[in-house]
N, C-alpha and C positions, 0 to 999 in steps of 0.2 A: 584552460584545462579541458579537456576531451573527458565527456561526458560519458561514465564508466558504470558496467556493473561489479560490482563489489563484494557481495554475499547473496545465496539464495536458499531458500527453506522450506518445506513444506512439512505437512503433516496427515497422513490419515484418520487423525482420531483428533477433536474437538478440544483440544487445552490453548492456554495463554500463550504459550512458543510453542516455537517450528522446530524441526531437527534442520540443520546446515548440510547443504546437498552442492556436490558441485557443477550439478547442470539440473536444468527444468523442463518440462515438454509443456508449454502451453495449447492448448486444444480450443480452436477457436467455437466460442460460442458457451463454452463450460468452465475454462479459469486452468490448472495447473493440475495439470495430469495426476491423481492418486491423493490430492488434496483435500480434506475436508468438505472445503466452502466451495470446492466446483460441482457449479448443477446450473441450471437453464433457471431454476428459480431460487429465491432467497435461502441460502444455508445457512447465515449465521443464527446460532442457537438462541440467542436475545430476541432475534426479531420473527422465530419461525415460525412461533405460533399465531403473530396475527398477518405477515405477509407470507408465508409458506408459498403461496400461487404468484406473486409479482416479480417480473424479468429481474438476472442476479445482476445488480449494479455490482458489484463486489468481489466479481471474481480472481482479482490479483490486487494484490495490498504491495503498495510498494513504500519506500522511508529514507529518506535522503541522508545519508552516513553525516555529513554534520549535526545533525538531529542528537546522535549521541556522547560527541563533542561538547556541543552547548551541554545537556545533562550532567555532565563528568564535571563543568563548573559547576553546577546544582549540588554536588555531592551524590550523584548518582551512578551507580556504575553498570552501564546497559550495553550489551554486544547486539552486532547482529541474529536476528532470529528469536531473539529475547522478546518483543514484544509481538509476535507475530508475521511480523512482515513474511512475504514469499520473495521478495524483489528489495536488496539492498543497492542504492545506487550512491556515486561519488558526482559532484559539477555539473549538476543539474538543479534549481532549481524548478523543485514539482510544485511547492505551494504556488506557486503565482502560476502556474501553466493554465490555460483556458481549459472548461469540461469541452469535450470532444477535442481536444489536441490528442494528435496519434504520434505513439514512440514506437521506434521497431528497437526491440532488444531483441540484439542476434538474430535471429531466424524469423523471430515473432513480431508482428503488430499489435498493438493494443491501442484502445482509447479509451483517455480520461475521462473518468464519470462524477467525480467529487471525490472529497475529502472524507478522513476515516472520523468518527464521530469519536473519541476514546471512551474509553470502557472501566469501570471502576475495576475490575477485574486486573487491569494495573498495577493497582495500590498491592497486591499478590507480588509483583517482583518487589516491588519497594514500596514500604508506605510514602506518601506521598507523588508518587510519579504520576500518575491521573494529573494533577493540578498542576505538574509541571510541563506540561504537552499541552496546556491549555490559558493563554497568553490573556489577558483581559482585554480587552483595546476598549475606545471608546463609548461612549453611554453602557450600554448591559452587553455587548458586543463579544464575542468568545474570536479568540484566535488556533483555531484547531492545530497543533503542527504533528499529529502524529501521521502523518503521512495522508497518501491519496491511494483511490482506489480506480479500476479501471477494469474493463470486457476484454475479452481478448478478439480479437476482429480476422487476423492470419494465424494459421495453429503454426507451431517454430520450437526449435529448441534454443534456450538460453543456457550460456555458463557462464560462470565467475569469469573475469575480466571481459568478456563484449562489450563493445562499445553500444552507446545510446544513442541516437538519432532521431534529431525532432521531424517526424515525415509530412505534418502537416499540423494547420491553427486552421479555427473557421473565422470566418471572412471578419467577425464583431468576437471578440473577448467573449467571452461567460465566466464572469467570478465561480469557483468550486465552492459549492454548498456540501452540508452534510449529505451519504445515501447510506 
């Protein structure tokens, strides 16, 4: 299966979802043209008051369209855009991608910075969906699966259906941590 985009979202103004867009401009070095969380330093609202000045890891959130699948067995009923994503994708596996693996969607490059930390702020579309995006694994060990986040590295336009392409891995894996 060819490695697809799917849904894309953005938002001017700082809430839990996105509005559903059918192209995006990502602007290298800032995140998704007219977006909230694009800035050269931390915009999410959680974190801004004590990193406000550290480079934005964060500037494109993207969520791999099975994500909402799995959920929908959960009793959950989640679309694109619903949890914020800017970047819905199809056959791609992004949790295991290495931090700095670069994807060019459409026009754009980006690179992987980590994983999205989830947000109680969740629990807002559905109670319980926080704890369902977050997998237990081994000893005290979290499985994050709401998606990953990423810089934008070539400013591009993306639309619904462009294909994904993995442009490059670095030489040693890097497990995705929270940023």
């Amino acid at each position: 299966m060819e490695a697809t985009v799917i849904a894309l979202a953005s938002d001017a103004i700082h809430r839990v979802s996105k509005i559903r867009r059918d192209s995006l401009r990502l602007i290298a070095g800032l995140g998704v043209e007219a977006d909230a969380h694009a800035g050269l330093t931390m915009q999410h609202r959680s974190r801004w008051v004590k990193q406000r000045t550290v480079p934005n890891l964060r500037q494109v959130h993207l969520i791999h369209g099975e994500l909402f699948e799995d959920l929908a067995g959960k009793g959950f009923d989640v679309a694109p855009a619903v949890m914020g994503e800017n970047v819905t994708t199809r056959g791609i596996d992004l949790l295991n991608l290495s931090q700095g693996a670069r994807l060019r969607l459409g026009g754009a490059l980006i690179e992987i910075t980590g994983l999205r930390n989830p947000c109680f702020k969740l629990n807002q579309i559905a109670p319980g969906l926080m704890e369902a995006v977050l997998e237990k694994g081994p000893g005290k060990t979290l499985n994050r699966k709401a998606g990953i986040m990423a810089i934008v590295i070539e400013s591009g336009e993306v639309a619904v259906g462009d294909s994904i392409t993995l442009e490059s891995t670095p030489a040693i894996r890097v497990p995705l941590k929270p940023v």
